[in-house]
N, C-alpha and C positions, 0 to 999 in steps of 0.2 A: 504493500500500500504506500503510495507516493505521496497523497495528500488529502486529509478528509474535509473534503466543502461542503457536502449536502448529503442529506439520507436518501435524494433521487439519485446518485450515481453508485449506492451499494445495492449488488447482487444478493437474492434469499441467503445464496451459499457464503459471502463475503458478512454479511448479518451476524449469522447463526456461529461463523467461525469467533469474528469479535465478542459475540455476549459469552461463548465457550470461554476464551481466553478469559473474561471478566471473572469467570465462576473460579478460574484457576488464582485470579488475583484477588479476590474475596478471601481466598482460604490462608493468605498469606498475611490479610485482615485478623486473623485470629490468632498469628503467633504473637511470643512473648515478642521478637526481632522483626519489626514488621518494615524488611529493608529485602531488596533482591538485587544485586550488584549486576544486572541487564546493561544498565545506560551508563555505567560509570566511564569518565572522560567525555560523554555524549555535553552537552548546551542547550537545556532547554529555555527560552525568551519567551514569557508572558506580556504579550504586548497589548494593551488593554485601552481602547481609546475611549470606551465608557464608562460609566462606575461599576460596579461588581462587586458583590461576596463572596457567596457559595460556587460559583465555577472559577473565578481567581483562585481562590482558596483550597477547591477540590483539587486542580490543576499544579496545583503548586505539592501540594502533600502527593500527586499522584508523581509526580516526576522525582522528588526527594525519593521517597521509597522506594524507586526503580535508581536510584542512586547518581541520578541527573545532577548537574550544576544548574539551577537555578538562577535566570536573571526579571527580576519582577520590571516590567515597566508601563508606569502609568504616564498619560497622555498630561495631567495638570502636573505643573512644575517641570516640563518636560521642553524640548527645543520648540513639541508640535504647538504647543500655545504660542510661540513666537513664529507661528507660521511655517515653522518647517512640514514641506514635503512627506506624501507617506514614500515614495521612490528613495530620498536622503534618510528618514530612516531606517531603511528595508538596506540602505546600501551602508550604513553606519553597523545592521546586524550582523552584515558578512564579514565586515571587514574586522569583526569582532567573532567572527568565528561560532557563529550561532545554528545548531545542527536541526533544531526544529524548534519553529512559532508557533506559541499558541495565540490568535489576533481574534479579538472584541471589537467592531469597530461599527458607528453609528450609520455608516453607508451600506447599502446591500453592494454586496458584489467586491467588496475591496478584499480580500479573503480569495478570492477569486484572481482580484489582479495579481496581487502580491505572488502568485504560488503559479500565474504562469509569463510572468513580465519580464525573467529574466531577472531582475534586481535582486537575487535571494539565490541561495542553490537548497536553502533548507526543505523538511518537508515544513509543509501548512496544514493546520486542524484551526477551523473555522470555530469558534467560540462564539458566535451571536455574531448576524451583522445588518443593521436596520433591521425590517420587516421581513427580512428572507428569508433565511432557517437558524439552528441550532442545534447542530447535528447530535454535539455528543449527549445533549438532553435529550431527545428521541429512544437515545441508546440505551440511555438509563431508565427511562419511564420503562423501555420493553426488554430487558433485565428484572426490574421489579414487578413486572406484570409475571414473567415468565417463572418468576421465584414462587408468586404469592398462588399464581394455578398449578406449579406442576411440584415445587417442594426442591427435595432431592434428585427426583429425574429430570430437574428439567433440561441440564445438558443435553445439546442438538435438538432438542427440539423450537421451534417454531410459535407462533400463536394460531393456528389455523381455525377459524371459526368463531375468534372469541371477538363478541360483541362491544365496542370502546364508544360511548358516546363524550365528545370534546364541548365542554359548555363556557361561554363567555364571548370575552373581548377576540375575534377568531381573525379580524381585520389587522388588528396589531400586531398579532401573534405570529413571531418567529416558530414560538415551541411546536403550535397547531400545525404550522407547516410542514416540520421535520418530522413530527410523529405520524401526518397524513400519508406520507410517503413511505416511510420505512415500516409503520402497521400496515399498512396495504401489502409491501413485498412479504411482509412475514404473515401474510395470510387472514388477519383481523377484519372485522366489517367495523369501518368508521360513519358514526353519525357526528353531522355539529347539530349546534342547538346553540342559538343567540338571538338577538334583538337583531331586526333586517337591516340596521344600521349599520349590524356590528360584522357582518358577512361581506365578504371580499366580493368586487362586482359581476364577477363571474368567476365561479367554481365548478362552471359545467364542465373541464377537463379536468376537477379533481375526481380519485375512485370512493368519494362520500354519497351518504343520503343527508340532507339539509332539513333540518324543522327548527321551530320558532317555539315552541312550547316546550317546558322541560318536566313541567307535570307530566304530559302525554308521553313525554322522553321516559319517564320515571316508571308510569304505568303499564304502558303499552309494551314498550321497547323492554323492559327488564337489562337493563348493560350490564353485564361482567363487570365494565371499568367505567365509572365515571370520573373524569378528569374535569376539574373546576380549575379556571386559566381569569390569571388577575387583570382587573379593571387597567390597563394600562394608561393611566391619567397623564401622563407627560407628553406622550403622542399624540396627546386627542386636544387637537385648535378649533374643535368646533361641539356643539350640543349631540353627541350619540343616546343620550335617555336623556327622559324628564330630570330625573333626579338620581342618589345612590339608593336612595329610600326606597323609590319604586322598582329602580333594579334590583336591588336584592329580595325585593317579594317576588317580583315575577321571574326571575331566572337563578337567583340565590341558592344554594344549597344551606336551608335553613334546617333547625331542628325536626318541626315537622315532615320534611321530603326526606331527611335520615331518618328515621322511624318508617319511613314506607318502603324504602331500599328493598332488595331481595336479599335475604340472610345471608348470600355469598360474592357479594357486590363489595367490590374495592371503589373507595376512593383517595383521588390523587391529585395535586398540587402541584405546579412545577417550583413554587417559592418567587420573589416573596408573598406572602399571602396578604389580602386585606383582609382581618377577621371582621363578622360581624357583615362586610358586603358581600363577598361572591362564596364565601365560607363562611359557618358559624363557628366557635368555639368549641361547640360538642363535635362536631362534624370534623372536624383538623386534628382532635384528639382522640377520636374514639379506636378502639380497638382494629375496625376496618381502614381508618387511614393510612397512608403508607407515605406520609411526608417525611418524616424522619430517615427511614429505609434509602428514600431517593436521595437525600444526604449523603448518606455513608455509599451508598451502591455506586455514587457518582464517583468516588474517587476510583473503585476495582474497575467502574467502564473507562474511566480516562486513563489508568494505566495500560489497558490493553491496548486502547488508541495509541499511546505513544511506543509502545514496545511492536506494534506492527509498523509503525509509521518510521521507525529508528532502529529498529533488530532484527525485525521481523524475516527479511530476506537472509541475515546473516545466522540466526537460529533454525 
C-alpha cells in the first residue's frame, strides 16, 4: 500500500486484510510492553492543518508503538500562518527526511495532491480533509462493528448483510462518506437519515437508501448499527434547522428512541459528541455504545495503516 486517501480506492480483499492486521495490533494492546520495533528508524510527520484530538493523538501513540520517530506539526505557530505554501512545506518534509505523513487539512483533495505532486516521496494517509473523507475513521467504525457482531471470529470476515443506518449532519460529513464506501465494499446495507437540508444534492451514485424520518428508521428498519454523526456547526454559514431544540427531537437519539432500539443494536459516535443534541447522555453511555471502543480500536486500525503503508512490502 502506497498511500491511503479514500475508503473508495480499497479492494473487499485490501479491507479485510487491514482490519486483520488491526486485530493483530489490538493484541499487542494488551501486553505489559505495548511497543513492536516495525518502524524503528522509519519518520512519521503528523501534519495537521486543522484542530484535532482523538486522530492526532491516536496517530501519534499508533506510530510511537510501532517505534516510529514522531514529528507533530501543527499549522498555528507554524511558517503556514505566514503564508507558506502546502508544496514548501511538503518540500521542507523531504528534505527532513520524512518517510510517511499523516495530513489533516481543511481543503478536500490536498491529501490527494500532496501524495501525487511529486513534492514528497513519503507514503500519504489522509486524516480528514474538508468534506471529502476520512478514511482511517471508516476503518475503525468497521473494526468495531466487526468486533461487537462477530466476537473472537471475527478475523477475515466481512460485514455482509448487516444493516448500518448513518443519522445526522451527512452534508458535512467526511466520516458518512468514508464509511458509505468502505461498508458498501465490505458488504453492509447503508441507510442515511437527516433533515433534507442536511443531505448532499445528489447521492443518486451513492450505494445508500435515503429517508428523513428516524423514528420510521428506528421502527421499520430495525439497524444493526446506528451511527449518530455530530451537528457540525463550524461548517454551517447558513440556517440547516429551525433550531438545536427541534433537531434533537426530531432526529436526536434521545432516551426514548434508546428504549425502543432492538436489544442487539449498537450505537456509535465518531466523536466529538454534542451531548444532549444528536446524542443523549444515557445513549453515549449505555452499555450498547461503543464510543469508547472507537477510541482505543483507533489507535490498532492506524497502526496497521502505517505498518502496511511503511513495512508492509518489506515484511
Amino acid at each position: 500500500m502506497r498511500h491511503l486517501l479514500s475508503t473508495k480506492d480499497l479492494s473487499r480483499e485490501s479491507a479485510i486484510r487491514l482490519l486483520d492486521i488491526a486485530e493483530d495490533m489490538a493484541e499487542v494492546q494488551n501486553r505489559e510492553v505495548k511497543k513492536l520495533p516495525t518502524l524503528r528508524g522509519k519518520t512519521v510527520v503528523n501534519l495537521f492543518f486543522e484542530d484535532s484530538t482523538r486522530t492526532r493523538i491516536s496517530f501519534e501513540a499508533a506510530a510511537k508503538r510501532l517505534s516510529a520517530d514522531v514529528i507533530n506539526f501543527s499549522a498555528k505557530g507554524s511558517s503556514v500562518s505566514k503564508g507558506e505554501s502546502l508544496k514548501d512545506t511538503a518540500q521542507t518534509l523531504q528534505a527532513m527526511g520524512a518517510d510517511g505523513v499523516v495530513i489533516r487539512h481543511q481543503s478536500s483533495g490536498a491529501p490527494f495532491t500532496l501524495a501525487t505532486s511529486g513534492w514528497i516521496d513519503a507514503g500519504v494517509i489522509n486524516a480528514g480533509d474538508g468534506m471529502h473523507e476520512h478514511p482511517t475513521q471508516a476503518l475503525l467504525d468497521a473494526f468495531t462493528m466487526r468486533r461487537r457482531l462477530h466476537g473472537e471470529a471475527s478475523r477475515g470476515k466481512a460485514l455482509d448483510g448487516v444493516a448500518v443506518t448513518i443519522v445526522g449532519d451527512i452534508l458535512h460529513s467526511r466520516v458518512a462518506r468514508s464509511n458509505v464506501w468502505l461498508l458498501d465494499t465490505l458488504g453492509a446495507e447503508v441507510t442515511l437519515v437527516a433533515p433534507p437540508t442536511l443531505v448532499p444534492v445528489d447521492v443518486s451514485g451513492w450505494p445508500v437508501a435515503v429517508g428523513y424520518d428516524l423514528d420510521e428508521a428506528i421502527d421499520d428498519g430495525v439497524p444493526d448499527v446506528l451511527m449518530m454523526l455530530r451537528i457540525q456547526g463550524e461548517r454551517m454559514h447558513a440556517a440547516f434547522f429551525p433550531n438545536e431544540r427541534e433537531y434533537s427531537r426530531t432526529w436526536g437519539l434521545d432516551d426514548e428512541r434508546l428504549a425502543r432500539l432492538a436489544g442487539d443494536t449498537i450505537v456509535m459516535h465518531p466523536g466529538p459528541m454534542n451531548r444532549g443534541l444528536e446524542i443523549s447522555a444515557a445513549a453515549a453511555d449505555s452499555p450498547r455504545s461503543t464510543v469508547r471502543e472507537q477510541v482505543a480500536n483507533g489507535v490498532s486500525v492506524r497502526m496497521a495503516a502505517l505498518y502496511l503503508l511503511l513495512a508492509g512490502e518489506e515484511s
